[in-house]
LUMLO-272310 format. One line per field, with one value per residue (C-alpha): residue in three letters; chain; x, y, z. Coordinates in steps of 0.05 Angstrom, whole numbers, always signed. Layout:
! residues N
residuo: ala | ...
cadena: A | ...
xx: X | ...
yy: Y | ...
zz: Z | ...
END
This chain:
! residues 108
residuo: unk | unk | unk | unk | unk | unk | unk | unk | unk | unk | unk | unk | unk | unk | unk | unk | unk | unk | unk | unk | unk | unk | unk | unk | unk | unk | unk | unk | unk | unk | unk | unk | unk | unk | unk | unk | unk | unk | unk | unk | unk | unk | unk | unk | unk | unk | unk | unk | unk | unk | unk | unk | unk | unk | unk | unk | unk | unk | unk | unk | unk | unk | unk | unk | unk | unk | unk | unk | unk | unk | unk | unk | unk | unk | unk | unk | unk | unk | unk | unk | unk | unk | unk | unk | unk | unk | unk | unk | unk | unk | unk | unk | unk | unk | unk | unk | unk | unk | unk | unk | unk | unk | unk | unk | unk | unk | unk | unk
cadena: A | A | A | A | A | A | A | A | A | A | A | A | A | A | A | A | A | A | A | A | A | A | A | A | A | A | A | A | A | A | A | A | A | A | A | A | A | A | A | A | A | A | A | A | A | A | A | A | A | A | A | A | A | A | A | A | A | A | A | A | A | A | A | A | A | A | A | A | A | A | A | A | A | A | A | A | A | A | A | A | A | A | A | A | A | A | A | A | A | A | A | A | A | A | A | A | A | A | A | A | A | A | A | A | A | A | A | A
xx: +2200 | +2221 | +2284 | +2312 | +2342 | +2356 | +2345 | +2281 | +2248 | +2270 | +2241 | +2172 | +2177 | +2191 | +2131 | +2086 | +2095 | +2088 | +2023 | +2007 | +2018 | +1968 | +1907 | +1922 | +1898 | +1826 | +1777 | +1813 | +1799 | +1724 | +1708 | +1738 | +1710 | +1648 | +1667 | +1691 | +1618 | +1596 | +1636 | +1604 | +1534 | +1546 | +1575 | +1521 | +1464 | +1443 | +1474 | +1415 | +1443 | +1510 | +1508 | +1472 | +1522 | +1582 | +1551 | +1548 | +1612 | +1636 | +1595 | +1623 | +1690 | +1679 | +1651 | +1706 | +1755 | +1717 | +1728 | +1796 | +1854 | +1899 | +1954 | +1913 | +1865 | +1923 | +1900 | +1834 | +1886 | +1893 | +1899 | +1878 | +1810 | +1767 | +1780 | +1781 | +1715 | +1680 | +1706 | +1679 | +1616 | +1591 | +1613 | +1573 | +1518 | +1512 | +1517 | +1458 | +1418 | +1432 | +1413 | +1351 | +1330 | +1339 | +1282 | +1311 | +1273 | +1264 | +1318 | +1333
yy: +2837 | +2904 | +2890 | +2916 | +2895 | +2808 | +2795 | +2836 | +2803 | +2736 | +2744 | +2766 | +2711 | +2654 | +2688 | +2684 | +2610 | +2601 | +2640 | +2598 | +2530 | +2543 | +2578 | +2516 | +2471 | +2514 | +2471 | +2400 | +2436 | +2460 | +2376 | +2364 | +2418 | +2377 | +2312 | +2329 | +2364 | +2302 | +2272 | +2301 | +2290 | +2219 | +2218 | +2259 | +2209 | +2235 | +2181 | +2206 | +2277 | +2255 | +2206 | +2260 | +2317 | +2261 | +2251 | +2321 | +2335 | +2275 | +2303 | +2381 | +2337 | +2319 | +2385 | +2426 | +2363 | +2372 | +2454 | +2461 | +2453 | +2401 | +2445 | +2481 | +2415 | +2402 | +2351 | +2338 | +2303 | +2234 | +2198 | +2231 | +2280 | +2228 | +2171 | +2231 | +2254 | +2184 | +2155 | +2222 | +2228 | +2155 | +2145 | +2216 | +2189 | +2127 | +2155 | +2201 | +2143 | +2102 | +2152 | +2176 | +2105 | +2074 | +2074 | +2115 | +2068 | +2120 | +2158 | +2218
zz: +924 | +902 | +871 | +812 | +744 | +723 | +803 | +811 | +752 | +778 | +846 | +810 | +761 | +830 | +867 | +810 | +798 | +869 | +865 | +811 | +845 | +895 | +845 | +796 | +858 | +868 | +835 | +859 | +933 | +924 | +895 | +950 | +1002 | +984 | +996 | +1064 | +1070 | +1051 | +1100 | +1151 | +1136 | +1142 | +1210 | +1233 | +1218 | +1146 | +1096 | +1044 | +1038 | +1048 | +994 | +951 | +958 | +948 | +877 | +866 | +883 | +839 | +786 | +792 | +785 | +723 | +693 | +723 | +697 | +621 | +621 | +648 | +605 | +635 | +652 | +692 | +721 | +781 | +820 | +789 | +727 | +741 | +674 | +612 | +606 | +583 | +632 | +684 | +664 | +652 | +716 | +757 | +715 | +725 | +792 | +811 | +780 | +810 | +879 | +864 | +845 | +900 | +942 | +906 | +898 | +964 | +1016 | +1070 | +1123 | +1169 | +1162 | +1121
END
């Protein structure tokens, strides 16, 4: 990447959208870092925290979704900001109180 001149500047300018591509893509993969979390939690017995952390992960969705500009939101941009925020932002918080509300019957 050390070239010089037109193709020097072209190689830094195709390494820097490439760059760019994958940092763009950060806050879709930490939502979704804890939804796999939450994921887990589940299979291992604990639906309550599970539940929990799959509302707050919905819910850092649609913060993250509400600060980023949308060339920047990647994958977190499914339709426009405010159906992307409302859908997250109500679906969050219906999971956390489900799971806050529920009687865990023994379980946790």
């Amino acid at each position: 990447m050390t070239g010089t001149g037109a193709d020097g500047r072209v190689e830094r300018i195709r390494h820097v959208r490439q760059v760019r591509r994958y940092l763009v893509q950060i806050p879709y993969f930490v939502v979704l870092l804890g939804l796999l979390v939450a994921a887990v939690l589940v299979l291992f017995d604990r639906w309550r925290r599970g539940a929990f952390v799959f509302g707050s992960a919905l819910l850092l969705g649609a913060v993250l979704r509400s600060l980023i500009p949308s060339s920047r939101a990647g994958l977190l941009q499914v339709r426009g900001r405010f159906f992307d925020v409302a859908a997250m932002a109500a679906t969050g918080t219906l999971i956390l109180w489900l799971a806050t509300s529920i009687d865990p019957l023994g379980t946790d």
